[in-house]
PDBQT receptor file of N, H, CA, C and O in Angstrom, charges set to zero:
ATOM      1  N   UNK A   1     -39.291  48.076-120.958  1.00  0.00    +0.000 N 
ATOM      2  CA  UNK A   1     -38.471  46.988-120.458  1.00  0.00    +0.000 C 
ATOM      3  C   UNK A   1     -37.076  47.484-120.084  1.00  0.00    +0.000 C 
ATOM      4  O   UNK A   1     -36.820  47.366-118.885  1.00  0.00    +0.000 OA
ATOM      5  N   UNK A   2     -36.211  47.961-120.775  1.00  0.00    +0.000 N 
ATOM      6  H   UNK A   2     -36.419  48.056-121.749  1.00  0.00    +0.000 HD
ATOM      7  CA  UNK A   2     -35.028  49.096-120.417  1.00  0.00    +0.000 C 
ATOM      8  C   UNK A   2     -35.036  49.527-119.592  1.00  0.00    +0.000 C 
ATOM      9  O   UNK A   2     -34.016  49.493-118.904  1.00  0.00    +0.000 OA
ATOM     10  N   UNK A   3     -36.021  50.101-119.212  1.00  0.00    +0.000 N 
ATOM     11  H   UNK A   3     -36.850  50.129-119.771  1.00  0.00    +0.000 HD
ATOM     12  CA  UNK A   3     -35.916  51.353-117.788  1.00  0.00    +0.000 C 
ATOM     13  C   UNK A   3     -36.126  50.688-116.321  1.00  0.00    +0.000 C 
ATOM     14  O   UNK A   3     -35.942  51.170-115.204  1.00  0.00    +0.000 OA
ATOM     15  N   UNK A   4     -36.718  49.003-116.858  1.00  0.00    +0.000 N 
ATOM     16  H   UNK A   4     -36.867  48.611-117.766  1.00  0.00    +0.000 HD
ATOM     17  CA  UNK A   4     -37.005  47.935-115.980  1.00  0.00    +0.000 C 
ATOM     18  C   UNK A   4     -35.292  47.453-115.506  1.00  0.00    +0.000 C 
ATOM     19  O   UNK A   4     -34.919  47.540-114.337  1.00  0.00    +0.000 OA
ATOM     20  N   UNK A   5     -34.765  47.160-116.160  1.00  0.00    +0.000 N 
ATOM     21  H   UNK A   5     -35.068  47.089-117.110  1.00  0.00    +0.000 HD
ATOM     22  CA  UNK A   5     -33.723  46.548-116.577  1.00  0.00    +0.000 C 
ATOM     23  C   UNK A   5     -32.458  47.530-115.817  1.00  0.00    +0.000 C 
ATOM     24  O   UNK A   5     -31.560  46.982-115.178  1.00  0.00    +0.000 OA
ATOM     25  N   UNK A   6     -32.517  48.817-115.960  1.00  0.00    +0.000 N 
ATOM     26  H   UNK A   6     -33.246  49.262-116.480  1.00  0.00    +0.000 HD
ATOM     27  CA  UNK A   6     -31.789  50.184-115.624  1.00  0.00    +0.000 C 
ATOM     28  C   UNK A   6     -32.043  49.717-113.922  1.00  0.00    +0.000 C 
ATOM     29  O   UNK A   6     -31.172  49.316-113.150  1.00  0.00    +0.000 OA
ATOM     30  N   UNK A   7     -33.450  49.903-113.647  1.00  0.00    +0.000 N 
ATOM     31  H   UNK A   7     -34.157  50.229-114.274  1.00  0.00    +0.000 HD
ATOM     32  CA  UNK A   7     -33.485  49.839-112.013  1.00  0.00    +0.000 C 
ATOM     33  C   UNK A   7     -33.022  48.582-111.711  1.00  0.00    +0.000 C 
ATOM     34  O   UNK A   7     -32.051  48.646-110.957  1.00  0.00    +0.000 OA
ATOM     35  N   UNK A   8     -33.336  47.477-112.004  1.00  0.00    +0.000 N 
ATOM     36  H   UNK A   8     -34.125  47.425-112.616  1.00  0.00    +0.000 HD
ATOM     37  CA  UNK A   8     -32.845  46.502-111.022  1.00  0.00    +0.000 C 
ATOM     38  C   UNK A   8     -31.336  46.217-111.411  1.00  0.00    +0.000 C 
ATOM     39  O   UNK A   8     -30.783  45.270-110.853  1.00  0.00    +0.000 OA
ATOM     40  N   UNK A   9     -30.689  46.920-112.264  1.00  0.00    +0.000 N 
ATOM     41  H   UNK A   9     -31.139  47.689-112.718  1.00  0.00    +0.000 HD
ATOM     42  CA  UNK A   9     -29.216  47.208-112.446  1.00  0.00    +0.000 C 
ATOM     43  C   UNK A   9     -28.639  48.027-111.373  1.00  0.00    +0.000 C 
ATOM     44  O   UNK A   9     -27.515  47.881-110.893  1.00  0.00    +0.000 OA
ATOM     45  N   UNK A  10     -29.664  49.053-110.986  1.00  0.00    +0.000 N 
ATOM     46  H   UNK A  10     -30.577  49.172-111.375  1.00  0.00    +0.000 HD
ATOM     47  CA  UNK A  10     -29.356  50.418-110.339  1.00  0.00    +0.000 C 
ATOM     48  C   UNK A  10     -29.103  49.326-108.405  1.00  0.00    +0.000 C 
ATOM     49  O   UNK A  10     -28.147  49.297-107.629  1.00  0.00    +0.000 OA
ATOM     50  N   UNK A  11     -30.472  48.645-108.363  1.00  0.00    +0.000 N 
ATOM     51  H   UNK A  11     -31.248  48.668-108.994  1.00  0.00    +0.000 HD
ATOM     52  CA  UNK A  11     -30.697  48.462-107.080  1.00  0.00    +0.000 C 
ATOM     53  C   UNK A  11     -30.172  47.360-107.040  1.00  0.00    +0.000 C 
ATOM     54  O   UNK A  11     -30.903  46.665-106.335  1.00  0.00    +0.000 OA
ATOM     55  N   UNK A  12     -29.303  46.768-107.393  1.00  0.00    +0.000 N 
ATOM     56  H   UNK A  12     -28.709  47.332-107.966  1.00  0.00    +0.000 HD
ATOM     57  CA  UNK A  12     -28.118  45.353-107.767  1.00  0.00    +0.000 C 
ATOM     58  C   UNK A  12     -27.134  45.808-107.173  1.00  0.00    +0.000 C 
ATOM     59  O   UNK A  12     -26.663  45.178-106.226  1.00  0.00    +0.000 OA
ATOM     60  N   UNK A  13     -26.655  46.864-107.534  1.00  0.00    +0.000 N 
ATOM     61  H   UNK A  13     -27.037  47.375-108.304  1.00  0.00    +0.000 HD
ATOM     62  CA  UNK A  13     -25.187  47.635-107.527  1.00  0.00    +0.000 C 
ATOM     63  C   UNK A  13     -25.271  48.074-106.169  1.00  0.00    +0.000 C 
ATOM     64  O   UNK A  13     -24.248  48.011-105.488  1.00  0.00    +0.000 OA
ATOM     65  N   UNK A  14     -26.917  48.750-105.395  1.00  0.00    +0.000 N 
ATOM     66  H   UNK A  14     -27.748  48.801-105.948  1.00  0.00    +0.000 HD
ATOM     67  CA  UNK A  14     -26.692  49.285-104.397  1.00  0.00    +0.000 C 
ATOM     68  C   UNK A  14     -26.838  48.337-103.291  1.00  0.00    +0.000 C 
ATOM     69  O   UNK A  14     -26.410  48.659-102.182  1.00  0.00    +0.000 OA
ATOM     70  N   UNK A  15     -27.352  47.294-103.461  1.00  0.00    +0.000 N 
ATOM     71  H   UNK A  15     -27.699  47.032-104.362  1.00  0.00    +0.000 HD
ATOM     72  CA  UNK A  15     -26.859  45.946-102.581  1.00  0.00    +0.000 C 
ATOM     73  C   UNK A  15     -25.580  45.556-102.556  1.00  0.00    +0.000 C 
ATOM     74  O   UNK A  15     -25.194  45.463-101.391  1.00  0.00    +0.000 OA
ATOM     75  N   UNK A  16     -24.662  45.256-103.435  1.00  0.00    +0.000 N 
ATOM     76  H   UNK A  16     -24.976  45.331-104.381  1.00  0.00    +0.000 HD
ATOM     77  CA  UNK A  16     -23.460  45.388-103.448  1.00  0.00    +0.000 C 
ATOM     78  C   UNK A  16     -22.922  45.493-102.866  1.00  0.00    +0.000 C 
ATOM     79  O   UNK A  16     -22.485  44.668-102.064  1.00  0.00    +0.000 OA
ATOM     80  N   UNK A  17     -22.640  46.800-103.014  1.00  0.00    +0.000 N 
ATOM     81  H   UNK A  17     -22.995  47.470-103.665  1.00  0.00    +0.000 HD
ATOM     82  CA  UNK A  17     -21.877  48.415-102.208  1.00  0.00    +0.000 C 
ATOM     83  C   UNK A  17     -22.345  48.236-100.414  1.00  0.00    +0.000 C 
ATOM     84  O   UNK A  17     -21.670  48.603 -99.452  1.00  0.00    +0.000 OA
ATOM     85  N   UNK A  18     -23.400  47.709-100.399  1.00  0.00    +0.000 N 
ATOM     86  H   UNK A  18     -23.948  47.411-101.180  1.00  0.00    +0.000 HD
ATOM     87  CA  UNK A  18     -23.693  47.341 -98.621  1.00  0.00    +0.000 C 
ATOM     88  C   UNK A  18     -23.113  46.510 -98.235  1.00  0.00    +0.000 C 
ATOM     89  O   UNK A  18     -22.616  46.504 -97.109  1.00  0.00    +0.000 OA
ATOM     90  N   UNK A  19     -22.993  45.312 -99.310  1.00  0.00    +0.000 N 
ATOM     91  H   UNK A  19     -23.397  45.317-100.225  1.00  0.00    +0.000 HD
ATOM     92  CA  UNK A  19     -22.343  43.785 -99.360  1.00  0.00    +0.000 C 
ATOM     93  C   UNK A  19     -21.228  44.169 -98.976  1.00  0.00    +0.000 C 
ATOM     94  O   UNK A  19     -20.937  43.859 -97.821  1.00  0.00    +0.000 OA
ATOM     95  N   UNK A  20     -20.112  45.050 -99.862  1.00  0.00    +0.000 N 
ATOM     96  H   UNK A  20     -20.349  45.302-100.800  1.00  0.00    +0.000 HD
ATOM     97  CA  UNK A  20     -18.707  45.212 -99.494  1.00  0.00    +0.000 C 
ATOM     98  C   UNK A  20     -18.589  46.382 -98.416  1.00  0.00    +0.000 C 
ATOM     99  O   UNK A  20     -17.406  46.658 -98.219  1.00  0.00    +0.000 OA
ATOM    100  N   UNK A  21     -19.388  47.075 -97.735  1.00  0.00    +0.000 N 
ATOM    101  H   UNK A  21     -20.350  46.851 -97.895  1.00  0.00    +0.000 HD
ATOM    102  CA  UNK A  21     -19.327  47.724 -97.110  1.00  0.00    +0.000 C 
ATOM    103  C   UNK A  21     -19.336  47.170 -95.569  1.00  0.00    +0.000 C 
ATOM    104  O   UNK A  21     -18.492  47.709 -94.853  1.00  0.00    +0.000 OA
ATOM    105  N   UNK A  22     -20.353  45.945 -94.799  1.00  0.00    +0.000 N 
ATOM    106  H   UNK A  22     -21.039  45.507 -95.380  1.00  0.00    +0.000 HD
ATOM    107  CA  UNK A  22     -20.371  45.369 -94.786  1.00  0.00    +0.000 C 
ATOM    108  C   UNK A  22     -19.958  43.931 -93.567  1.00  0.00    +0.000 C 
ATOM    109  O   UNK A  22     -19.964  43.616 -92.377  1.00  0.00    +0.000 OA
ATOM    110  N   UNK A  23     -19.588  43.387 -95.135  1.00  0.00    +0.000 N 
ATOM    111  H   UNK A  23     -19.583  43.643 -96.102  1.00  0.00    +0.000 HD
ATOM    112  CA  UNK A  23     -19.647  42.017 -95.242  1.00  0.00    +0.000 C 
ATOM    113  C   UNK A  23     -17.853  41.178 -95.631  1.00  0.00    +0.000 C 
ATOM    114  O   UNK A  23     -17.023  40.567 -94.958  1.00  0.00    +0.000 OA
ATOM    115  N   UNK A  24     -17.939  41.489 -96.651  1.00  0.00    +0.000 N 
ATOM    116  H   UNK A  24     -18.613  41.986 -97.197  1.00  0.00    +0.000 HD
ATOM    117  CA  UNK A  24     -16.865  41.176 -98.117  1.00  0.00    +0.000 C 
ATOM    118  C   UNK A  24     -15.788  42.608 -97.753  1.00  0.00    +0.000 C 
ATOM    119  O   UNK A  24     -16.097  43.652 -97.178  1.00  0.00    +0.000 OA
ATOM    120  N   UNK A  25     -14.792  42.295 -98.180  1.00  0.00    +0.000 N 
ATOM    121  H   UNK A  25     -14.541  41.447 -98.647  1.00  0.00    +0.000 HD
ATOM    122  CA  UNK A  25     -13.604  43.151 -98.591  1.00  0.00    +0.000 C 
ATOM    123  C   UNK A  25     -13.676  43.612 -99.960  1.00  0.00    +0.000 C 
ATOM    124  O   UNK A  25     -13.369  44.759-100.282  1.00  0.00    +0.000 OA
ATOM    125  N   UNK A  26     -14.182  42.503-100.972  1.00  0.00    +0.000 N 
ATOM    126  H   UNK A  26     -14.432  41.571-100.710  1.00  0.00    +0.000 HD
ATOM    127  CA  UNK A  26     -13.971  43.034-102.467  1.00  0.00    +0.000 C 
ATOM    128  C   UNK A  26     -15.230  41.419-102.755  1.00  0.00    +0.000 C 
ATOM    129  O   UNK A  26     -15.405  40.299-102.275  1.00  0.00    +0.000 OA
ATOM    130  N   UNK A  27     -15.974  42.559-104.142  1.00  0.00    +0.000 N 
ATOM    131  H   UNK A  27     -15.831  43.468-104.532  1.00  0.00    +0.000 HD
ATOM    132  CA  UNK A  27     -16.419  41.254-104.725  1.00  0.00    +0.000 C 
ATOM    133  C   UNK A  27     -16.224  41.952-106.412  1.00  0.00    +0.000 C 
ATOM    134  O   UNK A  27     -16.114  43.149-106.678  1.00  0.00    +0.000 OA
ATOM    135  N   UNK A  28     -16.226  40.808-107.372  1.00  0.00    +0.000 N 
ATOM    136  H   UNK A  28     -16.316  39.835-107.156  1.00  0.00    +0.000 HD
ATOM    137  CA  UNK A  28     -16.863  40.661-108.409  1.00  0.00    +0.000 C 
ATOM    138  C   UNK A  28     -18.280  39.909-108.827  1.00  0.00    +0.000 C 
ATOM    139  O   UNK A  28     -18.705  38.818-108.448  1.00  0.00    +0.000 OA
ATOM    140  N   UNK A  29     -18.774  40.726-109.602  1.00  0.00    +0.000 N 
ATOM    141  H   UNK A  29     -18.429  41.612-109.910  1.00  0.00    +0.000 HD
ATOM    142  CA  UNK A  29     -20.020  40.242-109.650  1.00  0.00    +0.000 C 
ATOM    143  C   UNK A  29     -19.722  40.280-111.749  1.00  0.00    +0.000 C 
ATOM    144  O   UNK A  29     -18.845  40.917-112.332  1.00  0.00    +0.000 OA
ATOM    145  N   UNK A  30     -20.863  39.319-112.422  1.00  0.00    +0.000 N 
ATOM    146  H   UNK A  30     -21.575  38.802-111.948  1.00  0.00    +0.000 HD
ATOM    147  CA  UNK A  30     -20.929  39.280-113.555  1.00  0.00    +0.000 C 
ATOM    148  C   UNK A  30     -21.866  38.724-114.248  1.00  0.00    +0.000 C 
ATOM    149  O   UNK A  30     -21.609  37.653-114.797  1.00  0.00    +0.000 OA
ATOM    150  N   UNK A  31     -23.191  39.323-114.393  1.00  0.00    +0.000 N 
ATOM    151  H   UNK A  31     -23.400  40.193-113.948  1.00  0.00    +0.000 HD
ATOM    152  CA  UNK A  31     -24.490  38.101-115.591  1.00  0.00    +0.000 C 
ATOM    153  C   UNK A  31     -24.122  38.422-116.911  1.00  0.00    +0.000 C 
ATOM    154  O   UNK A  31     -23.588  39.438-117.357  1.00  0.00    +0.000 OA
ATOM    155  N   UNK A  32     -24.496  37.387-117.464  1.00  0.00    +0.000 N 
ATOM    156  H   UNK A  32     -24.930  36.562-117.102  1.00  0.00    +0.000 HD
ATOM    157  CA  UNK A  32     -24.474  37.240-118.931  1.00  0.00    +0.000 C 
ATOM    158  C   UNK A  32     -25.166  36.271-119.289  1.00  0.00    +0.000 C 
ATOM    159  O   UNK A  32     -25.466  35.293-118.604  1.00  0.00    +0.000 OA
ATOM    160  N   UNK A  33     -25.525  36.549-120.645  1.00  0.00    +0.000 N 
ATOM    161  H   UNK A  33     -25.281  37.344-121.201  1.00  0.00    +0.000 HD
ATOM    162  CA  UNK A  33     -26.471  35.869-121.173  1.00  0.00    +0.000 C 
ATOM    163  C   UNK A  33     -26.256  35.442-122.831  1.00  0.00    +0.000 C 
ATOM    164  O   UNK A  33     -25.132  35.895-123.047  1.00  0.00    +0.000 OA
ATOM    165  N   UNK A  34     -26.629  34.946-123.847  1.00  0.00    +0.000 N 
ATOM    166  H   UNK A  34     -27.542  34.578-123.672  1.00  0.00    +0.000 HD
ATOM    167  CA  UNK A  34     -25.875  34.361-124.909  1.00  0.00    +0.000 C 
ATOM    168  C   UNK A  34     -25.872  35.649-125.870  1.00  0.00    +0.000 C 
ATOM    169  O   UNK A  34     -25.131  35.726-126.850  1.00  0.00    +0.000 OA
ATOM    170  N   UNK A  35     -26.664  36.526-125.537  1.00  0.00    +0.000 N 
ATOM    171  H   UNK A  35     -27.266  36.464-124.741  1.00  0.00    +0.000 HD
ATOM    172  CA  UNK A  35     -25.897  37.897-126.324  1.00  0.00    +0.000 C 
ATOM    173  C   UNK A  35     -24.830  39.355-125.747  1.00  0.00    +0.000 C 
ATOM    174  O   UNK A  35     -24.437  40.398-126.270  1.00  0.00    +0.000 OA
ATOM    175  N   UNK A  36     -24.647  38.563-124.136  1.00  0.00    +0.000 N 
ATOM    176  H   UNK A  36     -24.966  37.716-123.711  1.00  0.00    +0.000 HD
ATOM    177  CA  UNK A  36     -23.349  39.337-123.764  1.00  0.00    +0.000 C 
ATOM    178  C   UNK A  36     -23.738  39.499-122.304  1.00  0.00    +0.000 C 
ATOM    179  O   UNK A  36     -24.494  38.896-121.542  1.00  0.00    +0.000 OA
ATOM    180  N   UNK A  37     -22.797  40.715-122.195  1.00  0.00    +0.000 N 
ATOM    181  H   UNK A  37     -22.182  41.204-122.814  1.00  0.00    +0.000 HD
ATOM    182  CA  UNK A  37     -23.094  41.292-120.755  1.00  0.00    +0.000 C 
ATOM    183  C   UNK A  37     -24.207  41.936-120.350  1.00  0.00    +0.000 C 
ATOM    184  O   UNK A  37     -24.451  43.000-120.919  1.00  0.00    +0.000 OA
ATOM    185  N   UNK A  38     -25.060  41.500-119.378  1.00  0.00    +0.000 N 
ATOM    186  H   UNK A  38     -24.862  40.636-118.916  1.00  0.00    +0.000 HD
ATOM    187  CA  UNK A  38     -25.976  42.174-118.593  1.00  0.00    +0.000 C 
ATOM    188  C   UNK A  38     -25.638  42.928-117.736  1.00  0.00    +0.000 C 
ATOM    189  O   UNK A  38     -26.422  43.857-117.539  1.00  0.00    +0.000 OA
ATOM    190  N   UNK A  39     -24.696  42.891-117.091  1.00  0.00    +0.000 N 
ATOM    191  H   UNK A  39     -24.060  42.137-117.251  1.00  0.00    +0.000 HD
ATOM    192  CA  UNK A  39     -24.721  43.478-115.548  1.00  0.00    +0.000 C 
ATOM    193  C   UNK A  39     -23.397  43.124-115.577  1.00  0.00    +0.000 C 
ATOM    194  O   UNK A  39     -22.951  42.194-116.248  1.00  0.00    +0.000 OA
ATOM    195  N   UNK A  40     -22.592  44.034-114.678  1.00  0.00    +0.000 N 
ATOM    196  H   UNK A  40     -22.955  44.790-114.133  1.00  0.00    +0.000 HD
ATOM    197  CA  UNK A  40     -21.367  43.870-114.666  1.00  0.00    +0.000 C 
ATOM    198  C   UNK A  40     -20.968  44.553-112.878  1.00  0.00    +0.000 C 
ATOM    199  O   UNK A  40     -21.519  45.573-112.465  1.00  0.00    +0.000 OA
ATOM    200  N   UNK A  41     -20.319  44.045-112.342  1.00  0.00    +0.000 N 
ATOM    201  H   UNK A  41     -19.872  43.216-112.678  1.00  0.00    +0.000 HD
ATOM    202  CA  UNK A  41     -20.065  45.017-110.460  1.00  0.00    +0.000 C 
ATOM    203  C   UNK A  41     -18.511  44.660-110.188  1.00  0.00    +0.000 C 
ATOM    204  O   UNK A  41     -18.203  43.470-110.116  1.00  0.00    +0.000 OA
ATOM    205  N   UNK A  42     -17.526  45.660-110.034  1.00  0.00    +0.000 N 
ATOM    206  H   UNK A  42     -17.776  46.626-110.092  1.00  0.00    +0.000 HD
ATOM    207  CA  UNK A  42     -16.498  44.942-109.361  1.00  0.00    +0.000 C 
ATOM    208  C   UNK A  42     -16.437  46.252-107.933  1.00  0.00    +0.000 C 
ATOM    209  O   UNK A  42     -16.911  47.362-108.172  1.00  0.00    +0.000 OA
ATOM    210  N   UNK A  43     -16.041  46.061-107.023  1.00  0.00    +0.000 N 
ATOM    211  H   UNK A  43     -15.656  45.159-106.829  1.00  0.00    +0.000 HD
ATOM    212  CA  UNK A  43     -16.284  46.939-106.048  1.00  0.00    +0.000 C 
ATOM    213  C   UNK A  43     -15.551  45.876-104.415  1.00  0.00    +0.000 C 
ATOM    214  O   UNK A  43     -15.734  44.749-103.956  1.00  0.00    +0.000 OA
ATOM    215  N   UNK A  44     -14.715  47.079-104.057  1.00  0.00    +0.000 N 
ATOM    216  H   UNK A  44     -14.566  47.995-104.429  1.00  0.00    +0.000 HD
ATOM    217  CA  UNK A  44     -14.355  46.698-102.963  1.00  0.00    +0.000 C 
ATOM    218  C   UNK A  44     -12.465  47.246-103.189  1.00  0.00    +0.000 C 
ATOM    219  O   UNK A  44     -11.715  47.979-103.835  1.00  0.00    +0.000 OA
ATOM    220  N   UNK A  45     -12.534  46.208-102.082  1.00  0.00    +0.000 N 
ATOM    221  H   UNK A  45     -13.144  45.613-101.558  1.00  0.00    +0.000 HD
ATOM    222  CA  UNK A  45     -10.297  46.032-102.331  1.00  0.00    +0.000 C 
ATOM    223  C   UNK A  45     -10.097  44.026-102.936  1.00  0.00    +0.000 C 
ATOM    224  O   UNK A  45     -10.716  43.019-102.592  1.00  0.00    +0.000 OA
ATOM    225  N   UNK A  46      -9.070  44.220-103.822  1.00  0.00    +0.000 N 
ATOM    226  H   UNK A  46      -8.567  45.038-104.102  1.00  0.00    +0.000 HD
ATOM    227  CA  UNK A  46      -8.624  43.049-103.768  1.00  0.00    +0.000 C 
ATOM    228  C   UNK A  46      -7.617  42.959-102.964  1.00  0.00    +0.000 C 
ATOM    229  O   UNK A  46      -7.405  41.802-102.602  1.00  0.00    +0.000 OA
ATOM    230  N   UNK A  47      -6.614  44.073-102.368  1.00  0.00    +0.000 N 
ATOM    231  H   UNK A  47      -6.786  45.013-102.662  1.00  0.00    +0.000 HD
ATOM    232  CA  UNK A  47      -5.850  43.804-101.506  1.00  0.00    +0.000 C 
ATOM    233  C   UNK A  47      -5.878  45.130-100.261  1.00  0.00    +0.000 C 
ATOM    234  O   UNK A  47      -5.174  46.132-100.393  1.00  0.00    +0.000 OA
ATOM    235  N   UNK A  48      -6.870  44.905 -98.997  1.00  0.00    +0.000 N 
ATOM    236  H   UNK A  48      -7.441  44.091 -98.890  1.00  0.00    +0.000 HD
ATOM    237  CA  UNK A  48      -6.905  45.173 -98.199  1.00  0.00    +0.000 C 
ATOM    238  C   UNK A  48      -5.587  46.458 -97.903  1.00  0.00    +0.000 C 
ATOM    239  O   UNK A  48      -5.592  47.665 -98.144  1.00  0.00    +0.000 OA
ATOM    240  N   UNK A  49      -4.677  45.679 -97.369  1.00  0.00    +0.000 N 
ATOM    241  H   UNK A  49      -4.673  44.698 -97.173  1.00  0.00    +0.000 HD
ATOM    242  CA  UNK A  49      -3.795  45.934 -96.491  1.00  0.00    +0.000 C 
ATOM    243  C   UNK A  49      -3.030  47.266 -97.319  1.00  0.00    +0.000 C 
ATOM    244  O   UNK A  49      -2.672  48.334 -96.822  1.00  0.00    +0.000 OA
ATOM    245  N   UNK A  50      -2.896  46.726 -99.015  1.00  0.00    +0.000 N 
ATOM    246  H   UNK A  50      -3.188  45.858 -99.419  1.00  0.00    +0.000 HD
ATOM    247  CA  UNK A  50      -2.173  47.767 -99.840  1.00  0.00    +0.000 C 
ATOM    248  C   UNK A  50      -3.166  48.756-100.720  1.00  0.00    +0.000 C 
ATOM    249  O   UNK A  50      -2.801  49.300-101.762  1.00  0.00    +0.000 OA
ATOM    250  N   UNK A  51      -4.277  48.879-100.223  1.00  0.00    +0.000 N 
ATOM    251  H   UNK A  51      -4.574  48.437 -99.376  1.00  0.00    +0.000 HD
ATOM    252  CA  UNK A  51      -5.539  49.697-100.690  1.00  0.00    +0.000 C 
ATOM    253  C   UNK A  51      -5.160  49.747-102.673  1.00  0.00    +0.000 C 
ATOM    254  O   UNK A  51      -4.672  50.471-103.541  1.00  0.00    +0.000 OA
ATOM    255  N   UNK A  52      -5.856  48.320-102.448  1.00  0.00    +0.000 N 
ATOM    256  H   UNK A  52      -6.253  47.732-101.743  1.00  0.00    +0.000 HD
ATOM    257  CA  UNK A  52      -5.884  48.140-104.291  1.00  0.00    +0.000 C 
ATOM    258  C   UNK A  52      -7.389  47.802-104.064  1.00  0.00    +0.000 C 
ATOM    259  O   UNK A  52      -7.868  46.972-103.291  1.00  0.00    +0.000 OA
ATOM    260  N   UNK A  53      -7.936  48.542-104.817  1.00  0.00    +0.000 N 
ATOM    261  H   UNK A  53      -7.546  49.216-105.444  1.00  0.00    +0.000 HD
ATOM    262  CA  UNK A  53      -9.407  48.206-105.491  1.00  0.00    +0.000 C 
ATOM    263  C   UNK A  53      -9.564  47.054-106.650  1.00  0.00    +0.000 C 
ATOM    264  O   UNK A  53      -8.833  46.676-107.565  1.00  0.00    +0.000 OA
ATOM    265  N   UNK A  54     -10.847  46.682-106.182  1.00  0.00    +0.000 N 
ATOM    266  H   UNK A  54     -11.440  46.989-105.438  1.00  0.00    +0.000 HD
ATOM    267  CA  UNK A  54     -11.435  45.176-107.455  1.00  0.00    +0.000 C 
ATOM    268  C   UNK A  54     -11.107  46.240-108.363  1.00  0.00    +0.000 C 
ATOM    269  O   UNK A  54     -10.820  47.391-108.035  1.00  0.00    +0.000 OA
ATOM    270  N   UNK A  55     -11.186  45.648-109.842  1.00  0.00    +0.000 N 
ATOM    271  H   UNK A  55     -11.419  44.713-110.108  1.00  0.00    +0.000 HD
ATOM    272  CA  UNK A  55     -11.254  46.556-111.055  1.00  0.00    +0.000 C 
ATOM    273  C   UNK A  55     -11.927  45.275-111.854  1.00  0.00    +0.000 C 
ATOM    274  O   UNK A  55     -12.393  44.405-111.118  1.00  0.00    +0.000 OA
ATOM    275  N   UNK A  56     -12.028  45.067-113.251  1.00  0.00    +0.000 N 
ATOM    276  H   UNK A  56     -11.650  45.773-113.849  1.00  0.00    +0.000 HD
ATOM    277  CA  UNK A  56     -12.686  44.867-114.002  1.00  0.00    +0.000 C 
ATOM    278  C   UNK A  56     -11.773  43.539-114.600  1.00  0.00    +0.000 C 
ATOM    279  O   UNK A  56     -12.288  42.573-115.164  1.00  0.00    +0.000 OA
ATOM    280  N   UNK A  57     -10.217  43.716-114.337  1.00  0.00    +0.000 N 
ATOM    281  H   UNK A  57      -9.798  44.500-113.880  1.00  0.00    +0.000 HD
ATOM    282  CA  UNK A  57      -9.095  42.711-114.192  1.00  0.00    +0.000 C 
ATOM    283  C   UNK A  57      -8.922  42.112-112.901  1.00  0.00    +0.000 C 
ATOM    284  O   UNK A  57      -8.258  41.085-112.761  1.00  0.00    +0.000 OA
ATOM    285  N   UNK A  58      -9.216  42.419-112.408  1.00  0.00    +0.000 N 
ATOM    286  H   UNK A  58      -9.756  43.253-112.523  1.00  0.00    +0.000 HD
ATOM    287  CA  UNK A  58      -8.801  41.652-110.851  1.00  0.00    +0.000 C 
ATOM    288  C   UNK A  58      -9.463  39.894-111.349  1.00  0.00    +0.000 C 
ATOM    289  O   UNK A  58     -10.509  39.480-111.849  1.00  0.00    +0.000 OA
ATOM    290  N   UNK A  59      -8.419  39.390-110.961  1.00  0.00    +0.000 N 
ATOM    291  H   UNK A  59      -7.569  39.726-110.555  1.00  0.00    +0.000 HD
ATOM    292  CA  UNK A  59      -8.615  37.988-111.095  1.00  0.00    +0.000 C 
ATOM    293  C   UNK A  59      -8.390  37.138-109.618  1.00  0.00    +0.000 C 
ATOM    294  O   UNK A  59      -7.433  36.928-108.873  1.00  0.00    +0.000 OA
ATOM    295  N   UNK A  60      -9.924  36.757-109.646  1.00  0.00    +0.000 N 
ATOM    296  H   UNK A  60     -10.701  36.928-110.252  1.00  0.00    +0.000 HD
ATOM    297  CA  UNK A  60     -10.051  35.616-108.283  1.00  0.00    +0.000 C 
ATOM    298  C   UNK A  60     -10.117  34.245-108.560  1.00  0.00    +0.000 C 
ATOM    299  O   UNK A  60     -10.192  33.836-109.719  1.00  0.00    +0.000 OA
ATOM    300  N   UNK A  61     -10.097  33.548-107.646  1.00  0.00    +0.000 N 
ATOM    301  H   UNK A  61     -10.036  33.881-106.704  1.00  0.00    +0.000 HD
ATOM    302  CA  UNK A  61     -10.209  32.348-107.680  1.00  0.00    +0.000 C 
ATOM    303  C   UNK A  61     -11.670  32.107-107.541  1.00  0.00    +0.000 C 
ATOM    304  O   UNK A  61     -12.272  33.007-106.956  1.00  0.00    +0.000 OA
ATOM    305  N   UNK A  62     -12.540  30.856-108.045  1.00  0.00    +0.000 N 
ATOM    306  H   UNK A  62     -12.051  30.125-108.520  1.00  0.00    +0.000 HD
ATOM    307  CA  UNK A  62     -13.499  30.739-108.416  1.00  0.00    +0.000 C 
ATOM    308  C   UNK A  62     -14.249  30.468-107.025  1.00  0.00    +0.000 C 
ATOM    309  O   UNK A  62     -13.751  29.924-106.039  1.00  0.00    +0.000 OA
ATOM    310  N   UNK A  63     -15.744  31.037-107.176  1.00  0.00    +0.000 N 
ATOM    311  H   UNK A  63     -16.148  31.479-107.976  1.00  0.00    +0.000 HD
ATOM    312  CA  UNK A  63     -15.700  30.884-105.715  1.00  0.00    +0.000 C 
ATOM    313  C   UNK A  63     -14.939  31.006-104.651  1.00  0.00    +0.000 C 
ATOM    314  O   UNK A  63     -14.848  30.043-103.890  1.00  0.00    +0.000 OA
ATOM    315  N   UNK A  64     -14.448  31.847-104.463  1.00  0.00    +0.000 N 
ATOM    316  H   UNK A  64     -14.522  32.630-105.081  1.00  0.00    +0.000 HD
ATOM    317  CA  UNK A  64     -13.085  32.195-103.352  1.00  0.00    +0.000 C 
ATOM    318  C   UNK A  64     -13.778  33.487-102.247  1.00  0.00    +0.000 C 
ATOM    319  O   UNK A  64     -13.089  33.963-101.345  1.00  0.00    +0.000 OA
TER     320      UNK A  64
């Protein structure tokens, strides 16, 4: 089940990365479930123009 779990983690991330490549400038991505984090993606720029990357703090507006 792990190694199940590893790939569609693996092939999540590499949709992504096409998503912000693309599509999107910057996304966050985040599942969870009632014993924590599953999956975690931040990837892209949050600010374009001043080449700042999403990070793990980058704070968006909901649905934005």
């Amino acid at each position: 089940m792990e190694h199940s779990i590893n790939d569609t983690n693996r092939r999540v991330k590499q949709y992504l990365d096409g998503v912000v490549k693309k599509e999107f400038p910057g996304i966050q991505y985040l599942v969870i479930n009632k014993e924590g984090k599953i999956f975690e993606y931040n990837g892209g720029w949050r600010d374009v123009k001043n080449d700042l990357p999403v990070t793990p703090n980058t704070t968006f507006m909901m649905n934005s």
